[in-house]
PDB file of N, CA, C and O in Angstrom:
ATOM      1  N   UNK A   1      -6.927  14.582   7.222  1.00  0.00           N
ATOM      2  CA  UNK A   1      -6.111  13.621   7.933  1.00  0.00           C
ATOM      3  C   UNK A   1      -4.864  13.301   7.116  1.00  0.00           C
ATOM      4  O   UNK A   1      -5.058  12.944   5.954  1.00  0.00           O
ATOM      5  N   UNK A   2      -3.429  13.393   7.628  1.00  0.00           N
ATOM      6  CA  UNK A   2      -2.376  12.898   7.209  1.00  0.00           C
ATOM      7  C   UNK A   2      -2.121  11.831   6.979  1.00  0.00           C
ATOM      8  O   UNK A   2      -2.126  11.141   7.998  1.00  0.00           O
ATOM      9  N   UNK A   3      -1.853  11.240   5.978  1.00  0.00           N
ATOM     10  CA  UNK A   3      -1.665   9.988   6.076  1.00  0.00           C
ATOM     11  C   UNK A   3      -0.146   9.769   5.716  1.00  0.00           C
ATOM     12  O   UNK A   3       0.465  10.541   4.976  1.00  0.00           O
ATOM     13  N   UNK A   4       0.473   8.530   6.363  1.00  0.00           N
ATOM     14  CA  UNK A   4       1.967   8.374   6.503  1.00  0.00           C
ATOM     15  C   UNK A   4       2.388   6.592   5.903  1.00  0.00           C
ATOM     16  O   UNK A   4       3.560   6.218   5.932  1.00  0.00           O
ATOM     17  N   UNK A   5       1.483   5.846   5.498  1.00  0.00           N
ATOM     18  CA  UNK A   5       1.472   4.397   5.195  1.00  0.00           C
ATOM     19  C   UNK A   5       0.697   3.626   4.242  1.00  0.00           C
ATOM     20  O   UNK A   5      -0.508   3.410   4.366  1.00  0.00           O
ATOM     21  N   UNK A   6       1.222   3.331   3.555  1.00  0.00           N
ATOM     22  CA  UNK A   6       0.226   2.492   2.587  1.00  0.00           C
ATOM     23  C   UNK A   6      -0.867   1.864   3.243  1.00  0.00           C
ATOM     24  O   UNK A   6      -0.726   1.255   4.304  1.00  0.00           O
ATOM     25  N   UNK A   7      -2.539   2.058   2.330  1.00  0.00           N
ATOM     26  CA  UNK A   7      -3.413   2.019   3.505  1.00  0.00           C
ATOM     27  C   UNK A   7      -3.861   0.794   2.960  1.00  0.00           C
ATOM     28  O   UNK A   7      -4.900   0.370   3.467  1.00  0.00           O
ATOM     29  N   UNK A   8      -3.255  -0.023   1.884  1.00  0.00           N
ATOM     30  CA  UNK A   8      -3.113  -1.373   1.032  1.00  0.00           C
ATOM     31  C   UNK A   8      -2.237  -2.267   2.041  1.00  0.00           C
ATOM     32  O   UNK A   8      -2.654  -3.160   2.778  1.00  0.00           O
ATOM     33  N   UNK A   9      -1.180  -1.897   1.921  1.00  0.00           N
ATOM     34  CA  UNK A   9      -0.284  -3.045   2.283  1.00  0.00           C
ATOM     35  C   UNK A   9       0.027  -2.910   3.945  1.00  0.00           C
ATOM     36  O   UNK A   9       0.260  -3.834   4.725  1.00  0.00           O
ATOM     37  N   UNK A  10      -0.030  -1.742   4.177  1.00  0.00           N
ATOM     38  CA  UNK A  10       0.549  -1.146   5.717  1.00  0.00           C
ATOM     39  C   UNK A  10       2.205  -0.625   5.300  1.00  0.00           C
ATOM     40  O   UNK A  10       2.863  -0.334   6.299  1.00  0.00           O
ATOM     41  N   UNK A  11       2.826  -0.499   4.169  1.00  0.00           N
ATOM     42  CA  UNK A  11       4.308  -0.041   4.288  1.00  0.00           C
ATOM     43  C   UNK A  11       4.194   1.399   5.300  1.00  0.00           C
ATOM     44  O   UNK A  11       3.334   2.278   5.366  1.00  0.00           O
ATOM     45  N   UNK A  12       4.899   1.278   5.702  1.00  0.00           N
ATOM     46  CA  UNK A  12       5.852   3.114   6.399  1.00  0.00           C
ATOM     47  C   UNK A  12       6.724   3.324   5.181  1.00  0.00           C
ATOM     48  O   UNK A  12       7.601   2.474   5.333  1.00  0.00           O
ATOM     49  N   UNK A  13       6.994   4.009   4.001  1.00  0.00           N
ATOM     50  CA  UNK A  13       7.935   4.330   3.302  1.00  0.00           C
ATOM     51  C   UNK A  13       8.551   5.187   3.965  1.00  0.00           C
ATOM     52  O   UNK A  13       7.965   5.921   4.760  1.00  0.00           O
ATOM     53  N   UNK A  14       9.898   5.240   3.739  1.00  0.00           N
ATOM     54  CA  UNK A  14      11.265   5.943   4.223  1.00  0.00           C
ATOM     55  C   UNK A  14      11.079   7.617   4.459  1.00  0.00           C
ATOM     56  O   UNK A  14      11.173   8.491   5.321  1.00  0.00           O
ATOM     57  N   UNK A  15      10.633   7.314   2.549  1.00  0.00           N
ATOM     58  CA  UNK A  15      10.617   8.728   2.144  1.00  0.00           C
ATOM     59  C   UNK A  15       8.950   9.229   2.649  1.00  0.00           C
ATOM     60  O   UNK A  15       8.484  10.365   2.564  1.00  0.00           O
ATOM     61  N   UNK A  16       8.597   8.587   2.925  1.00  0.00           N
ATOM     62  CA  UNK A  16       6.941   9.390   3.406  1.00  0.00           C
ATOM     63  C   UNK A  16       6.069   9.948   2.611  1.00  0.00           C
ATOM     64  O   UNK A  16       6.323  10.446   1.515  1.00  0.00           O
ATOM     65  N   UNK A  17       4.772   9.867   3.260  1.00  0.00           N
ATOM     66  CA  UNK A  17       3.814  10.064   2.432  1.00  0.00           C
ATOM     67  C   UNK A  17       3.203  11.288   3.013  1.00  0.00           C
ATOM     68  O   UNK A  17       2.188  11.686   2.443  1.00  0.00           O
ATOM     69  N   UNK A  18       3.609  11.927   3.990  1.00  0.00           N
ATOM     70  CA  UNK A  18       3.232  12.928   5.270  1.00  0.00           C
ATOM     71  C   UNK A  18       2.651  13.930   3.788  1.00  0.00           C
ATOM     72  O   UNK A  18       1.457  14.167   3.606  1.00  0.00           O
ATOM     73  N   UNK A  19       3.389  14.251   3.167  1.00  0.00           N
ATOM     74  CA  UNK A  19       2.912  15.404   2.484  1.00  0.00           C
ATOM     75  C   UNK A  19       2.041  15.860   1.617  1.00  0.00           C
ATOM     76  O   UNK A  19       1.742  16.923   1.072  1.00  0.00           O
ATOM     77  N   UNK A  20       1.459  13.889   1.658  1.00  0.00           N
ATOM     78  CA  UNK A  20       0.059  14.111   0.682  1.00  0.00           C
ATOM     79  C   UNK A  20      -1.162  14.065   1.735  1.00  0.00           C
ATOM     80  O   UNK A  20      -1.198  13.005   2.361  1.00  0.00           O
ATOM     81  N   UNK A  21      -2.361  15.174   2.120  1.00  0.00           N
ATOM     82  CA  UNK A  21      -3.092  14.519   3.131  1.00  0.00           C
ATOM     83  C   UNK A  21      -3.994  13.605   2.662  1.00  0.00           C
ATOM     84  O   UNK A  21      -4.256  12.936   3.662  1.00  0.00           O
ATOM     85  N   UNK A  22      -4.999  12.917   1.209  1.00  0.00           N
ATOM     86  CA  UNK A  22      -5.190  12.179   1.255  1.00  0.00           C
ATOM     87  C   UNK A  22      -4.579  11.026  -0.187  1.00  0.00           C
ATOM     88  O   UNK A  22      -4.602  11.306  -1.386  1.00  0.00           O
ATOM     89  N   UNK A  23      -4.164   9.955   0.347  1.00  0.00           N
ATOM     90  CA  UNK A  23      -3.295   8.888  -0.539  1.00  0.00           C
ATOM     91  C   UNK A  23      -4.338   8.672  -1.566  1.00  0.00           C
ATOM     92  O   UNK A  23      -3.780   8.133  -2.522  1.00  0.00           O
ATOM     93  N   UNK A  24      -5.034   8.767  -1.701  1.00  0.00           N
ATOM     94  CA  UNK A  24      -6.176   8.370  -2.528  1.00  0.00           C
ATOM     95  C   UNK A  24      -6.282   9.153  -3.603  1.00  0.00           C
ATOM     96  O   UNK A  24      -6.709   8.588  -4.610  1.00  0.00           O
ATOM     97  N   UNK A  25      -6.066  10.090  -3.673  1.00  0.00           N
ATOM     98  CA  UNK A  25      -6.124  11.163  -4.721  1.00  0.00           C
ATOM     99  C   UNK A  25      -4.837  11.722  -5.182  1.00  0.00           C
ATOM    100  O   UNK A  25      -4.702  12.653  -5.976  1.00  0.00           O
ATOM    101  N   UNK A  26      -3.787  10.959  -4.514  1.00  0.00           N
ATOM    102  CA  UNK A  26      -2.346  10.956  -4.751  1.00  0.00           C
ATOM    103  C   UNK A  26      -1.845  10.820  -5.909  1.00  0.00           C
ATOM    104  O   UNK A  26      -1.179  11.678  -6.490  1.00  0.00           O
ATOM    105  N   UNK A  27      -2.164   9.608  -6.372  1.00  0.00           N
ATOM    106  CA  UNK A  27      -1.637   8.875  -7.610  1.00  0.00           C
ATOM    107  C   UNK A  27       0.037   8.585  -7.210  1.00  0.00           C
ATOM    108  O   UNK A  27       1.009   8.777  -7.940  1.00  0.00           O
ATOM    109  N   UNK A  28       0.018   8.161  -6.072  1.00  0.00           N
ATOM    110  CA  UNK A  28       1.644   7.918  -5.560  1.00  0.00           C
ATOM    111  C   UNK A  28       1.272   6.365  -6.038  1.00  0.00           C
ATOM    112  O   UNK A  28       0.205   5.835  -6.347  1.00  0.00           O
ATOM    113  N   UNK A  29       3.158   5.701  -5.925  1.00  0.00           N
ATOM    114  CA  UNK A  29       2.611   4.111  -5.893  1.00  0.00           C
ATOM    115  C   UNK A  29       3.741   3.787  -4.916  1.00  0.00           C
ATOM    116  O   UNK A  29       4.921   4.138  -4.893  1.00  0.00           O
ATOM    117  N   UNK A  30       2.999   3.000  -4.107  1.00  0.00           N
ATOM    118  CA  UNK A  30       3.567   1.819  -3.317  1.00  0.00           C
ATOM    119  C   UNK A  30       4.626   1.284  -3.516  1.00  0.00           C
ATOM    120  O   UNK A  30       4.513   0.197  -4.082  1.00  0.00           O
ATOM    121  N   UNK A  31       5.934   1.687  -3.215  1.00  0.00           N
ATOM    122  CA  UNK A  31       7.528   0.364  -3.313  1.00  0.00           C
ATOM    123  C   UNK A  31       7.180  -1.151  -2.843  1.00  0.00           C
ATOM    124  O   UNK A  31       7.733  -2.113  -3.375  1.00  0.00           O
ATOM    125  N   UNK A  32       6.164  -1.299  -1.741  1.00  0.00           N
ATOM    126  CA  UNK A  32       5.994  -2.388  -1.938  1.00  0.00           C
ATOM    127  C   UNK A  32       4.786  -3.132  -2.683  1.00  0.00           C
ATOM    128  O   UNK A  32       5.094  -4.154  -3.297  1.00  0.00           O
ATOM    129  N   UNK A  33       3.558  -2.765  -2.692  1.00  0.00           N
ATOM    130  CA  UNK A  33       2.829  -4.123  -2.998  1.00  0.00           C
ATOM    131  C   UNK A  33       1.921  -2.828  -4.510  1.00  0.00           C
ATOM    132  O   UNK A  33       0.820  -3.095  -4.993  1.00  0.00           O
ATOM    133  N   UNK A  34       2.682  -1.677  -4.886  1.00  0.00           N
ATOM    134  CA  UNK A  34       2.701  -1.381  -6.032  1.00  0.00           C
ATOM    135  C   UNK A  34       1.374  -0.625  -6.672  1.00  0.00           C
ATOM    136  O   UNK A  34       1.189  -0.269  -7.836  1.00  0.00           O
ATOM    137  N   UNK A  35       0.378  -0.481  -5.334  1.00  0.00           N
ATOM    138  CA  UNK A  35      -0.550   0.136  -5.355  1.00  0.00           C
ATOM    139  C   UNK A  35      -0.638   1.662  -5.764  1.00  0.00           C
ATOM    140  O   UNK A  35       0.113   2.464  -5.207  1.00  0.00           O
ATOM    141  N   UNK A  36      -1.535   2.078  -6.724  1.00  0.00           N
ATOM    142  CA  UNK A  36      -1.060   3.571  -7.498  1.00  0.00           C
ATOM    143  C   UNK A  36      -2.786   4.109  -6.386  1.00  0.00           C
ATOM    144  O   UNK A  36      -3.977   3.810  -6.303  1.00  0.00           O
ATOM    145  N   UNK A  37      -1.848   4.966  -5.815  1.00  0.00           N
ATOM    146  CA  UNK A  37      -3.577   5.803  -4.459  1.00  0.00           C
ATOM    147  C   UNK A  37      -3.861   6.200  -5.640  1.00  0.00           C
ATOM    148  O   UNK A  37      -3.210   6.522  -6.634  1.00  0.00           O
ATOM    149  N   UNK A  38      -5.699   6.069  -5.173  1.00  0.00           N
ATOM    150  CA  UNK A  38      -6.849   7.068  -6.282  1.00  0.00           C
ATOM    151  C   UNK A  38      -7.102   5.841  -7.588  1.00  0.00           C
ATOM    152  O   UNK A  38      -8.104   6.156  -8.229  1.00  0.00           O
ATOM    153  N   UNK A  39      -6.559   4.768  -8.030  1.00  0.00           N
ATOM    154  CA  UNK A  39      -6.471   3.973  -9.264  1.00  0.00           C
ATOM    155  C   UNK A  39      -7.254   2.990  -8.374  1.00  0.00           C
ATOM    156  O   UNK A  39      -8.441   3.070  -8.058  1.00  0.00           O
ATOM    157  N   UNK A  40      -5.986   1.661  -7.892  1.00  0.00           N
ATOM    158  CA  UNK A  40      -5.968   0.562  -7.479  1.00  0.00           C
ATOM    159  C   UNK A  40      -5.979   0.737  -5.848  1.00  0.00           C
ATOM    160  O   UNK A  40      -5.748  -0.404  -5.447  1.00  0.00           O
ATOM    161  N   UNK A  41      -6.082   1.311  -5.080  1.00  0.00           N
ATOM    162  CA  UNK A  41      -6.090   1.502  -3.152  1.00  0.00           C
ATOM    163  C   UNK A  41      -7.639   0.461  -3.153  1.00  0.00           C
ATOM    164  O   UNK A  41      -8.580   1.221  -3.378  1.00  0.00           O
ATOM    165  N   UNK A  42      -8.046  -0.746  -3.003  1.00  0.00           N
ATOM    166  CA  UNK A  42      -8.805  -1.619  -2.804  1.00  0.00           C
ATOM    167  C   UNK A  42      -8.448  -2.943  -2.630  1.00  0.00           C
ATOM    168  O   UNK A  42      -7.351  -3.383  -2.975  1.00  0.00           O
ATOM    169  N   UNK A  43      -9.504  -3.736  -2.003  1.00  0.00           N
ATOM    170  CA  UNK A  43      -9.247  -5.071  -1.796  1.00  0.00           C
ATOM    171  C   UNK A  43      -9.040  -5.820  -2.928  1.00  0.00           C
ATOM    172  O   UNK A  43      -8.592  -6.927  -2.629  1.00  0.00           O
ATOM    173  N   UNK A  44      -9.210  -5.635  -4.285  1.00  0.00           N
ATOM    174  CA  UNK A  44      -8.831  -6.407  -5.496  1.00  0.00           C
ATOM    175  C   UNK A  44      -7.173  -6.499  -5.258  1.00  0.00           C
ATOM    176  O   UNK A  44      -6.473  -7.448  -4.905  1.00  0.00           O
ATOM    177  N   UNK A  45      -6.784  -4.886  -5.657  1.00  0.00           N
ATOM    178  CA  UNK A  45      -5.535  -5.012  -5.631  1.00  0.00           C
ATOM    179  C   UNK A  45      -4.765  -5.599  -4.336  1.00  0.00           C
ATOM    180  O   UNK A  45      -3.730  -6.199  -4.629  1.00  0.00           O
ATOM    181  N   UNK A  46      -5.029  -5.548  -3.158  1.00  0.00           N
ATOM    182  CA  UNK A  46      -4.270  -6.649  -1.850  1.00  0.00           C
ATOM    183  C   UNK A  46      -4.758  -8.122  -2.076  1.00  0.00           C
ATOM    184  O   UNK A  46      -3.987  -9.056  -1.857  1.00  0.00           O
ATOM    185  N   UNK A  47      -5.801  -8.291  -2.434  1.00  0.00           N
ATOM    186  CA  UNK A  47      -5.925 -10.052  -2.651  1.00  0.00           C
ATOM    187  C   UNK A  47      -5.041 -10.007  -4.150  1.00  0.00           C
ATOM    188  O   UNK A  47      -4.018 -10.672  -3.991  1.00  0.00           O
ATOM    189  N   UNK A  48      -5.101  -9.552  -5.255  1.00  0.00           N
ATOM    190  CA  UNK A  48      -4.194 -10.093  -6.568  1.00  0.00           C
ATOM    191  C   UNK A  48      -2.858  -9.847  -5.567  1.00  0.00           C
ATOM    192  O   UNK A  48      -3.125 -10.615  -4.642  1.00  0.00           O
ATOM    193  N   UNK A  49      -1.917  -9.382  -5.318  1.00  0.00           N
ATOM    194  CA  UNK A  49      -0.532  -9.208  -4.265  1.00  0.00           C
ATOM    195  C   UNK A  49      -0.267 -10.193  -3.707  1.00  0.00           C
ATOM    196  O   UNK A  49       0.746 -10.864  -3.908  1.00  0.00           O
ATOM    197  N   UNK A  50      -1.739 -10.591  -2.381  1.00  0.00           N
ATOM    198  CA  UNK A  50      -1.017 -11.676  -1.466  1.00  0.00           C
ATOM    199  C   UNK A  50      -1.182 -12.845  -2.799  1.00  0.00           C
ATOM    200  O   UNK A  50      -0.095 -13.380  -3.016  1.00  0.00           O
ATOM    201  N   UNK A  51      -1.938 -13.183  -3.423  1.00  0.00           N
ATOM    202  CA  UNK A  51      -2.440 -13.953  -4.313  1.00  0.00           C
ATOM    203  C   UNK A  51      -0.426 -14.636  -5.119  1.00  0.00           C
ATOM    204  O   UNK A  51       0.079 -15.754  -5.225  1.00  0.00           O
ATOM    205  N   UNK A  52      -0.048 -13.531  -5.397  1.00  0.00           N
ATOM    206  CA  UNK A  52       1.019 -13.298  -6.416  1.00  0.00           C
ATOM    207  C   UNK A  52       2.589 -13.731  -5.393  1.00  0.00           C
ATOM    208  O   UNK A  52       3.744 -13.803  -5.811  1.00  0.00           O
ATOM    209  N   UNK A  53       2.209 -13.898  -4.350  1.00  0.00           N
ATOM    210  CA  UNK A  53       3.161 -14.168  -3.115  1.00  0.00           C
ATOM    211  C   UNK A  53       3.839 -12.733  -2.566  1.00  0.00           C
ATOM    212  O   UNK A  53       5.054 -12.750  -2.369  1.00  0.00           O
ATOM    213  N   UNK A  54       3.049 -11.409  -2.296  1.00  0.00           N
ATOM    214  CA  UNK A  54       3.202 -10.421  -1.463  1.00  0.00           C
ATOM    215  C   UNK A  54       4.833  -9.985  -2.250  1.00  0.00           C
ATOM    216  O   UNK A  54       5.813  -9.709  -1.558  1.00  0.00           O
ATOM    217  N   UNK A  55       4.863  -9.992  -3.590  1.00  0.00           N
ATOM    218  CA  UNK A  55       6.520  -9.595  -4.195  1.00  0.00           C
ATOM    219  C   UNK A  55       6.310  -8.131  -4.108  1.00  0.00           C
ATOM    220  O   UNK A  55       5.238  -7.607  -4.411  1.00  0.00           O
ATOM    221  N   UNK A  56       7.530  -7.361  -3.618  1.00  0.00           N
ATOM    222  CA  UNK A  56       8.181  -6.033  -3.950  1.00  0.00           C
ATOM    223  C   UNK A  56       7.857  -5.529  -5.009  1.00  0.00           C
ATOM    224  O   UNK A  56       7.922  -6.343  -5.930  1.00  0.00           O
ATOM    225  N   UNK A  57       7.463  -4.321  -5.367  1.00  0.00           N
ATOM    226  CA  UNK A  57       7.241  -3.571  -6.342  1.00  0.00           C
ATOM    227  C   UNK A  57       8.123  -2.918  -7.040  1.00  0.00           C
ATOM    228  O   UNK A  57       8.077  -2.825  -8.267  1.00  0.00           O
ATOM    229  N   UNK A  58       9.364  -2.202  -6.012  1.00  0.00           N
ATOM    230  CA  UNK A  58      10.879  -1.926  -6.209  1.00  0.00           C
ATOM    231  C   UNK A  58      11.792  -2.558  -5.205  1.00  0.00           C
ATOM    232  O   UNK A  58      12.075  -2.117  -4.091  1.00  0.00           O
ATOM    233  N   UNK A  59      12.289  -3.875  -5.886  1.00  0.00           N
ATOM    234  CA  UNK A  59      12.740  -4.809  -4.449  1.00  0.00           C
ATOM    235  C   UNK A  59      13.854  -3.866  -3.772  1.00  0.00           C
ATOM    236  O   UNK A  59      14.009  -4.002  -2.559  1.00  0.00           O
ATOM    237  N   UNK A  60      14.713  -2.838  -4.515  1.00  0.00           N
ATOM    238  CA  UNK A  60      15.678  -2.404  -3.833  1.00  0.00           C
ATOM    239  C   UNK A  60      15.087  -1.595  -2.647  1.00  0.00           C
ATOM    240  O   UNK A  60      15.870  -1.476  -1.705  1.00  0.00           O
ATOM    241  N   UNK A  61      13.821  -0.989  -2.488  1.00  0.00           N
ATOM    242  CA  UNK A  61      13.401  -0.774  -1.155  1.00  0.00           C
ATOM    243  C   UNK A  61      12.630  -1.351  -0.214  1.00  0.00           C
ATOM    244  O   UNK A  61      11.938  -0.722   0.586  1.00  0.00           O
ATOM    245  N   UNK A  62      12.770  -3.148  -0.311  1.00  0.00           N
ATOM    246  CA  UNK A  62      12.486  -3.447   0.780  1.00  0.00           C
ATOM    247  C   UNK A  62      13.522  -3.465   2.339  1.00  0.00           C
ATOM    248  O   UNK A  62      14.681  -3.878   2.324  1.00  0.00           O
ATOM    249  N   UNK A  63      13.068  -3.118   3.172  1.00  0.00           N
ATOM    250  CA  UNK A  63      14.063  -2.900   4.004  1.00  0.00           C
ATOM    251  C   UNK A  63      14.326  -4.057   4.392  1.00  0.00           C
ATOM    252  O   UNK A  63      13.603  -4.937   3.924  1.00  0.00           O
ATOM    253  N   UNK A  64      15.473  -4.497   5.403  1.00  0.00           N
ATOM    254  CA  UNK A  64      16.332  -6.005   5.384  1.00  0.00           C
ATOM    255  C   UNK A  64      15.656  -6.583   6.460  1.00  0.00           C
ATOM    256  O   UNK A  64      15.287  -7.753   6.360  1.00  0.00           O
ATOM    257  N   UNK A  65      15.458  -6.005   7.372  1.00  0.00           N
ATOM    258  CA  UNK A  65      14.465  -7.138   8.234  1.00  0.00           C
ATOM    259  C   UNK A  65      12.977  -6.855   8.261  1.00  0.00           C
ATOM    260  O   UNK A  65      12.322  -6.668   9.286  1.00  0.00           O
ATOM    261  N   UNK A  66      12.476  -6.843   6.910  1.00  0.00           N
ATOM    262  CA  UNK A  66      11.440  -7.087   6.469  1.00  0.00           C
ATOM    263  C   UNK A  66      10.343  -8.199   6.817  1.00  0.00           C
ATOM    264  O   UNK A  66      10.514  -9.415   6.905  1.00  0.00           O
ATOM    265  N   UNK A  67       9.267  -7.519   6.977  1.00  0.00           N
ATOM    266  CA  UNK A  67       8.323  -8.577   8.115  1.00  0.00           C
ATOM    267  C   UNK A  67       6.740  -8.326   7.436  1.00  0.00           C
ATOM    268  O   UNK A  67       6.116  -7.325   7.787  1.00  0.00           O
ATOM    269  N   UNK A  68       6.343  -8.964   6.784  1.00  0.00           N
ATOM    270  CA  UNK A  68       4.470  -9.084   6.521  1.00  0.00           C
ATOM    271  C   UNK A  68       4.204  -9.053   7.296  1.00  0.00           C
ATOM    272  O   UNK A  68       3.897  -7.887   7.545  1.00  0.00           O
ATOM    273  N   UNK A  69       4.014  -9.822   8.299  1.00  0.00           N
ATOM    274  CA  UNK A  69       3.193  -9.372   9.456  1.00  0.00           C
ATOM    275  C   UNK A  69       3.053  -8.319  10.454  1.00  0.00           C
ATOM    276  O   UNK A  69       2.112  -7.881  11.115  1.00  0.00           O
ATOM    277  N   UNK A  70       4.401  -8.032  10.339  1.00  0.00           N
ATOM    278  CA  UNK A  70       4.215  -6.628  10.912  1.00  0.00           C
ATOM    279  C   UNK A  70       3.556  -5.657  10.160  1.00  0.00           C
ATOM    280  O   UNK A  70       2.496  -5.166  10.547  1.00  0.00           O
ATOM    281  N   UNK A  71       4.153  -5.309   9.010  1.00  0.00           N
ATOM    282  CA  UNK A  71       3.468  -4.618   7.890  1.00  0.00           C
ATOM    283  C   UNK A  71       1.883  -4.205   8.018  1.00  0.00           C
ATOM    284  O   UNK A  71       1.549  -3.114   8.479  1.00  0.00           O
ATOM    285  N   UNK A  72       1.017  -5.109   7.600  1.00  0.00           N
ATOM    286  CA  UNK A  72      -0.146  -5.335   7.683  1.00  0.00           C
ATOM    287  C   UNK A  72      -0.873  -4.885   8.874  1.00  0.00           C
ATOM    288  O   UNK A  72      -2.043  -4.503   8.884  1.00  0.00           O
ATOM    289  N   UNK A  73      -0.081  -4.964   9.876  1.00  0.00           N
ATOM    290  CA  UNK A  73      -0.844  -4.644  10.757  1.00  0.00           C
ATOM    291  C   UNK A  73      -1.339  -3.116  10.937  1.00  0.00           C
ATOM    292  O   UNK A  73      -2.332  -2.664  11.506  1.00  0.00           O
ATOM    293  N   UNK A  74      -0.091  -2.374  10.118  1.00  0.00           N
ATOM    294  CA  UNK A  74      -0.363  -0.667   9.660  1.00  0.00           C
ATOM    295  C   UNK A  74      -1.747  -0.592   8.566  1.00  0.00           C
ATOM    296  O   UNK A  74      -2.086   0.568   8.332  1.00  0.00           O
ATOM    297  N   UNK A  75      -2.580  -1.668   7.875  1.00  0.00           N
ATOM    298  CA  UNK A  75      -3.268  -1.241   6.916  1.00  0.00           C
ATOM    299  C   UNK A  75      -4.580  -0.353   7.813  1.00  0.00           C
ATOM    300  O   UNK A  75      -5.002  -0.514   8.959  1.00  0.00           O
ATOM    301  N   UNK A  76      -4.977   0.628   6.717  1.00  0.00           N
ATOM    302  CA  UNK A  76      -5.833   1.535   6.874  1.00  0.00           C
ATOM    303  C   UNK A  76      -7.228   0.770   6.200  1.00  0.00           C
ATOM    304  O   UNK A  76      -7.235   0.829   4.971  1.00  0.00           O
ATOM    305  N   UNK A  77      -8.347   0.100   6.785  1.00  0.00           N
ATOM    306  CA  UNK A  77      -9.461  -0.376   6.494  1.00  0.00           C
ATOM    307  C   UNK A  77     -10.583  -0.006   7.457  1.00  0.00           C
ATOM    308  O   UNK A  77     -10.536   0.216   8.667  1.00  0.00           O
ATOM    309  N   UNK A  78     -11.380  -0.002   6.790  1.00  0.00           N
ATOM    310  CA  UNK A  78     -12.319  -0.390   5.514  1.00  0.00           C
ATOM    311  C   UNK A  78     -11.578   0.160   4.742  1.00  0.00           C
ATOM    312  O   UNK A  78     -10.935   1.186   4.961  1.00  0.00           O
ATOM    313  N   UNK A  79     -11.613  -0.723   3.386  1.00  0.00           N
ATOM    314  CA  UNK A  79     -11.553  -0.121   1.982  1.00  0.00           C
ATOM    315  C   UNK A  79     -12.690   0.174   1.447  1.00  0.00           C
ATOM    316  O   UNK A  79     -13.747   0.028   2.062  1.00  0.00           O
ATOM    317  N   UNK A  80     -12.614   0.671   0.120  1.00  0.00           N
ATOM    318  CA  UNK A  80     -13.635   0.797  -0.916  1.00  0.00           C
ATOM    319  C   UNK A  80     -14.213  -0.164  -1.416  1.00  0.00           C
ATOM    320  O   UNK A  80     -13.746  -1.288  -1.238  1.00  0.00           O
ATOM    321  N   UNK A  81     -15.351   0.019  -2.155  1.00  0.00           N
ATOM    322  CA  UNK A  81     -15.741  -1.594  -2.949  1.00  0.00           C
ATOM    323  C   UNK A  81     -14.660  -1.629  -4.113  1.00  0.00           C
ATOM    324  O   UNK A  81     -14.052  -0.687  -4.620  1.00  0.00           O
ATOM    325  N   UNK A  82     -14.575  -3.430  -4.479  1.00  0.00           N
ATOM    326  CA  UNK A  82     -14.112  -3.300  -5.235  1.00  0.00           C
ATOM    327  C   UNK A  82     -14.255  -2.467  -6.570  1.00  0.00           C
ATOM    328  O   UNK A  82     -15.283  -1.829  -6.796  1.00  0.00           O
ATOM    329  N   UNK A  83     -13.269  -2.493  -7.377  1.00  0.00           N
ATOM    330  CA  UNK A  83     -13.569  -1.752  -9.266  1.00  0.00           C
ATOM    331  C   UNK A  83     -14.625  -2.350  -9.760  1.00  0.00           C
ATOM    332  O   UNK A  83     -15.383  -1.726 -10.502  1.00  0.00           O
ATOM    333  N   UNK A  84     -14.846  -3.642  -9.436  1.00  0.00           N
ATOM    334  CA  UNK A  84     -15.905  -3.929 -10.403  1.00  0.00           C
ATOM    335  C   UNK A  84     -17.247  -3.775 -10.152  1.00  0.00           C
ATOM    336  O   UNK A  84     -17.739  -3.647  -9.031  1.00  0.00           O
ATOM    337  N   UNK A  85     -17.817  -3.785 -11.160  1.00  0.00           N
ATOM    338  CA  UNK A  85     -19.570  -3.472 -11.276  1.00  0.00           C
ATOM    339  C   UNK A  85     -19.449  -2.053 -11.244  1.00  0.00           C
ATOM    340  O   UNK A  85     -20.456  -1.347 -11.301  1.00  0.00           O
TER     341      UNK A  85
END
């Protein structure tokens, strides 16, 4: 399966993710909420984010009419268990 969106935050990046088929084993990271696929892609890392007030990872690519709620609504869940234990 292709995947095209951060399956953390819900971003669409510009530049796309089309060319990895799974993000998880990527080791790409997130412009926005900074998630490295295959490391951190779990609910720890989206609760520490919203926790932290949902900040940019590389603010110069947030796009200008930028919307959380829209966002989110792209996330890819179930996640994994968390890292710990």
């Amino acid at each position: 399966m292709t995947v095209d969106i951060c399956p953390v935050c819900g971003f669409d990046d510009e530049y796309g993710f089309e060319d990895y088929q799974e993000l998880r084993e990527s080791f790409l990271i997130c412009a926005c909420c900074g998630c490295e696929y295959g490391y951190d892609d779990n609910i720890d890392h989206y609760e520490k984010w919203v926790a932290k007030g949902c900040n940019w990872f590389v603010k110069k690519r947030r796009p200008q009419n930028w919307s959380l709620e829209d966002q989110i609504k792209n996330q890819i869940r179930p996640w994994p268990i968390t890292n710990e234990g």
